[in-house]
C-alpha positions as CSV (number, residue, x, y, z in Angstrom):
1,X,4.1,0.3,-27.0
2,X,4.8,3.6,-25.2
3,X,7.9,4.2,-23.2
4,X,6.4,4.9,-19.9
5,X,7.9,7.7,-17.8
6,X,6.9,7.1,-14.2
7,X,4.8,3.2,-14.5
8,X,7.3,1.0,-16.1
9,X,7.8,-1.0,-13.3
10,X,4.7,-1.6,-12.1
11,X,4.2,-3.2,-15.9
12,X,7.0,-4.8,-15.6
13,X,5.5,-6.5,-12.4
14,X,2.3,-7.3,-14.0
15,X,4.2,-8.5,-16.9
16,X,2.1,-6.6,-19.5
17,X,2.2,-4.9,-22.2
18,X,1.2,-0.6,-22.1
19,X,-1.0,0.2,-24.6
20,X,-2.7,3.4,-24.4
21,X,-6.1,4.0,-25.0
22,X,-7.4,6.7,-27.3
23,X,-11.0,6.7,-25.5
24,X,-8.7,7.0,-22.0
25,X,-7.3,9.7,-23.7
26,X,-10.0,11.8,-24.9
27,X,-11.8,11.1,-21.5
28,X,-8.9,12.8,-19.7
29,X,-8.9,15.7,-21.8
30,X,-12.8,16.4,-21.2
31,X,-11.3,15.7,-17.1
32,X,-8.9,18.4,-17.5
33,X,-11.5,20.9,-19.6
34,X,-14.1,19.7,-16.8
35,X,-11.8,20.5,-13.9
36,X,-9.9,23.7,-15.7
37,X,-6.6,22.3,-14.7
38,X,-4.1,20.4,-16.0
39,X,-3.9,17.0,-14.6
40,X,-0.7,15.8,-13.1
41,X,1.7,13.8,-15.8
42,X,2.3,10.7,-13.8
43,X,-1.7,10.7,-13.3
44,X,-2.0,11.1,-17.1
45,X,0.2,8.4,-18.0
46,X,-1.4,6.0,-16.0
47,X,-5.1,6.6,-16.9
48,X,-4.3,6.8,-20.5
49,X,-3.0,3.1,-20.5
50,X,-6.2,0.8,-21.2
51,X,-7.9,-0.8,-18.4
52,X,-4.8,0.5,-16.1
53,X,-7.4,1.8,-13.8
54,X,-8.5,-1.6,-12.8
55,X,-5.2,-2.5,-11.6
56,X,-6.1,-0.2,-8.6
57,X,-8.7,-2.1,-7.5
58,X,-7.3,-4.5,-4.9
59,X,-10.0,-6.2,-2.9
60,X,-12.3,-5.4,-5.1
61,X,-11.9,-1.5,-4.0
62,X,-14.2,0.7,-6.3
63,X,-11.7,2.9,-8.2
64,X,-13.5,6.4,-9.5
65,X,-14.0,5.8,-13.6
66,X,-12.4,8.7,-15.2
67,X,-15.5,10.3,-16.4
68,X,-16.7,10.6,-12.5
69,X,-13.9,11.9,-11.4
70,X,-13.7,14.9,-9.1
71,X,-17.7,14.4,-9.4
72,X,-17.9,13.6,-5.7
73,X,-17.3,16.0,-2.5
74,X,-15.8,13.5,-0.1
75,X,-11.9,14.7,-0.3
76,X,-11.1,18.1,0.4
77,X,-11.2,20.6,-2.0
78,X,-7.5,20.3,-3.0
79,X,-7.6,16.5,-3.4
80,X,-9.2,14.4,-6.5
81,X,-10.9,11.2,-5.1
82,X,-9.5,8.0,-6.4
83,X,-10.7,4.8,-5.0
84,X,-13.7,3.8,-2.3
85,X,-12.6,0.8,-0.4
86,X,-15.2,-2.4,-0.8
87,X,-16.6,-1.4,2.6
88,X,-16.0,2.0,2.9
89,X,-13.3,1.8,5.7
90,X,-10.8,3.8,3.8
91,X,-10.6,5.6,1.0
92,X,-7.7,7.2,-1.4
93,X,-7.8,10.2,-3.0
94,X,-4.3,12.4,-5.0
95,X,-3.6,16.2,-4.0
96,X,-3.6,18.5,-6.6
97,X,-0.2,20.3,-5.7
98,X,0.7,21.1,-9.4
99,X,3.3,18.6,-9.2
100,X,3.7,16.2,-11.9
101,X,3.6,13.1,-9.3
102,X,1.6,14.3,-6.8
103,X,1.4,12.4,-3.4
104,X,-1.8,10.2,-2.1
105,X,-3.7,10.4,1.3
106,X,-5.5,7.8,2.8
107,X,-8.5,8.7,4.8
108,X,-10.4,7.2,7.6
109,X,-14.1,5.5,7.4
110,X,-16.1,9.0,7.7
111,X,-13.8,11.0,5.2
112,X,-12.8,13.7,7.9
113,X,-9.2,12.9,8.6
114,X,-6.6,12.4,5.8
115,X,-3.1,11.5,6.3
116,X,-0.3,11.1,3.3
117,X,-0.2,7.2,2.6
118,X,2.4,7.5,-0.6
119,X,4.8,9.8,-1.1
120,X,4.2,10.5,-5.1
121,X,1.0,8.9,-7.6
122,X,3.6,6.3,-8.9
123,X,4.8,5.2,-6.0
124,X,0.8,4.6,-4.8
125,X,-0.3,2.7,-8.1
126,X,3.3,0.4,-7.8
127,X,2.9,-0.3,-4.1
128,X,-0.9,-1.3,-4.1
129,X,-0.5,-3.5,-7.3
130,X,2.9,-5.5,-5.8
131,X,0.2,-5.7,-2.9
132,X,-2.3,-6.9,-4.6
133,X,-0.2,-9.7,-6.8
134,X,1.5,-11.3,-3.5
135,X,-1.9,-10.9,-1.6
136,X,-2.9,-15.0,-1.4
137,X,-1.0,-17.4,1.2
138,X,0.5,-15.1,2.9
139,X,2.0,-16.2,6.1
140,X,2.3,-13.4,9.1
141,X,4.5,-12.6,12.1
142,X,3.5,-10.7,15.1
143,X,6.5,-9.1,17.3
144,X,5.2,-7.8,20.6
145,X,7.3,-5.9,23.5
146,X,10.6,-6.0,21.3
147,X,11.2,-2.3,20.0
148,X,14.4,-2.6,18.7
149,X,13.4,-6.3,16.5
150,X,11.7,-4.2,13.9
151,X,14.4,-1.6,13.2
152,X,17.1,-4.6,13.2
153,X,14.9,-6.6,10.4
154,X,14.4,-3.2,8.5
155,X,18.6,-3.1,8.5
156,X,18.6,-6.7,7.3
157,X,16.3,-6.4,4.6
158,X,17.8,-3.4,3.3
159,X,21.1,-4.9,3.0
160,X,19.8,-8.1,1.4
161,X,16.3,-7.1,-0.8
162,X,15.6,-5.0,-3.1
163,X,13.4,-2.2,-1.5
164,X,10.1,-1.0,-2.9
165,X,7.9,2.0,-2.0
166,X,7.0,3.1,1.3
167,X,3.2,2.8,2.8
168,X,2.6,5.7,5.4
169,X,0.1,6.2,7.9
170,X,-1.6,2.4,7.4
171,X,-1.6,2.3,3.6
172,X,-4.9,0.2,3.7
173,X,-6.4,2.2,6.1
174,X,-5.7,4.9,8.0
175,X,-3.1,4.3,10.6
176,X,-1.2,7.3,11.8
177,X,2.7,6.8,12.3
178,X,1.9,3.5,11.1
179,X,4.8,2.5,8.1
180,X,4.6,-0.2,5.7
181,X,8.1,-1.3,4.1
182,X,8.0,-3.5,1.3
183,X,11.2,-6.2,-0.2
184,X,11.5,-8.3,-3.2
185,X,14.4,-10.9,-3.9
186,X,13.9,-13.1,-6.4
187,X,10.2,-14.9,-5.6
188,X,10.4,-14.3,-2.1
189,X,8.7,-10.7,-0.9
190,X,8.4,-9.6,2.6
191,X,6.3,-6.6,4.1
192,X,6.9,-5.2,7.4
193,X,4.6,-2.9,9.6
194,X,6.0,-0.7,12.4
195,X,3.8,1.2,14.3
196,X,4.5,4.8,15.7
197,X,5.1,3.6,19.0
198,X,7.7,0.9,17.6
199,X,6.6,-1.6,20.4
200,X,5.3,-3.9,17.9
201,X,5.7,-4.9,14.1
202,X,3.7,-7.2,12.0
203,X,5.9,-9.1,9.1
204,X,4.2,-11.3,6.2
205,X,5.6,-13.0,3.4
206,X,4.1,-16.6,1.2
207,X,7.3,-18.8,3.2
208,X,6.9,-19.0,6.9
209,X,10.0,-20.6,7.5
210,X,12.1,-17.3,6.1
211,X,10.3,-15.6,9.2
212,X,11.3,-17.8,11.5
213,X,14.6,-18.0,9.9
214,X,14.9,-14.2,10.5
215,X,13.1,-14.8,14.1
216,X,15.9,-17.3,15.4
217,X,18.7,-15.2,13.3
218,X,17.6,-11.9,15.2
219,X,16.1,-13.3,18.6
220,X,17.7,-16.8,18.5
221,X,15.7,-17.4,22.0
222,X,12.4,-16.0,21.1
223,X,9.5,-18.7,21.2
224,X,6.7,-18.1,18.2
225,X,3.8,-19.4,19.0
226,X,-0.1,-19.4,17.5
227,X,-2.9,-17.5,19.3
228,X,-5.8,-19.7,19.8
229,X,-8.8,-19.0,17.5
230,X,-7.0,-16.9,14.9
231,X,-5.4,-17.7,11.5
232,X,-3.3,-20.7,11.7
233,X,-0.8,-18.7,9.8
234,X,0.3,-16.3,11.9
235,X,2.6,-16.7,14.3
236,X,3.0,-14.3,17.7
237,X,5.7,-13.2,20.1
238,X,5.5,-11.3,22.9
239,X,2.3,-10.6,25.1
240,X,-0.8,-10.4,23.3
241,X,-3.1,-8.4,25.6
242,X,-6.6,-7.9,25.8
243,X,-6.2,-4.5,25.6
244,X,-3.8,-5.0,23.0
245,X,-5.9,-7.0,20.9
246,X,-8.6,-4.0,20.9
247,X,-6.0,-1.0,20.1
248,X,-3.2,-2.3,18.7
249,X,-4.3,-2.1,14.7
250,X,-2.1,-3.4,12.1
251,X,-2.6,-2.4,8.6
252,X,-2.3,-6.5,6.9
């Protein structure tokens, strides 16, 4: 079992061993020879491990198979397309800087506009698959016309939780200014959006009462309520608009 460079703990959240794959391997070669360039290492390393790929699906996303890579012409010229989401809404694709842990963009439904969503490949591949594990039951908070609630829960959670990587611009679809911030202690994680206008966030974690917890710590007279007709498990405060409810996109 290979000592992994840039991926060991997203293995060590999947709980899985890393064995690499000598087809993987030759594949990526022929990539490299196909592509005349040399592939960034944290790129390597992932590809090489078998079926590591297929960790990158999430909701059923199709991820790129290494022999079609770079086949398409979606992302830009200096990009190498990665992953399709299941109804083309967003896609991913890495830029080919020469770095050895390049960053990831996020791009919009019609592949025009593309916006960094990770700031490195590793930090992309451990953020979606920490997604994608604590994806079912997830219970959500809405925070409307508070601006300063989502800065003092970011200070809390960094003092308390261990902090993971950063989403930017939407993560799961292209959101500008839009920040995802993700926290682990022990069983319980936590994910906060914030909006560039900071008006708003959404929280969601699998325990509803540690949001409320936070709620009544933070805004002790705040009043969570649900929205009638929407997921029983989420919980809103603040004024939910009309208007709102057409333009104000969370990423969750």
């Amino acid at each position: 079992m290979p000592t992994l460079q840039y991926h060991q703990r997203t293995f060590d959240l999947l709980n899985m061993p890393a064995e690499i794959d000598p087809n993987a391997v030759t594949q990526l070669k022929a990539l490299e020879a196909r592509l005349a360039t040399k592939l960034p290492s944290a790129f390597i390393e992932w590809y090489s491990i078998t079926d590591a790929y297929q960790h990158l699906r999430g909701n059923d996303d199709f991820v790129v198979p290494i022999e079609k890579l770079g086949m398409d012409k979606l992302a830009p010229e200096n990009m190498l397309f990665l992953i399709d989401e299941n109804q083309s809404c967003a896609a991913w694709a890495m830029l080919k800087d020469g770095s050895d842990n390049p960053p990831v963009y996020v791009a919009d439904d019609d592949y025009e506009r593309w916006e960094m969503c990770a700031q490195t490949f590793s930090d992309f591949v451990l953020a979606r698959v920490w997604d994608a594990n604590r994806a079912q039951g997830n219970k959500q908070l809405v925070m409307w016309d508070d601006a300063a609630f989502a800065t003092e829960l970011l200070d809390f959670l960094r003092k308390n939780y261990s902090e993971l990587p950063t989403g930017y611009n939407g993560f799961w679809r292209l959101l500008p200014g839009n920040t995802v911030y993700r926290f682990q202690q022990g069983e319980h994680s936590i994910r906060l959006a914030m909006p560039a206008y900071k008006a708003a966030c959404e929280i969601d974690c699998q325990d509803i009462d540690i949001l409320l917890g936070y709620l009544k710590m933070l805004r002790p007279d705040a009043q969570p309520r649900h929205r009638a007709g929407r997921n029983p498990t989420t919980y809103y405060v603040g004024e939910l608009t009309a208007d709102r409810q057409k333009t104000e996109r969370m990423p969750f």
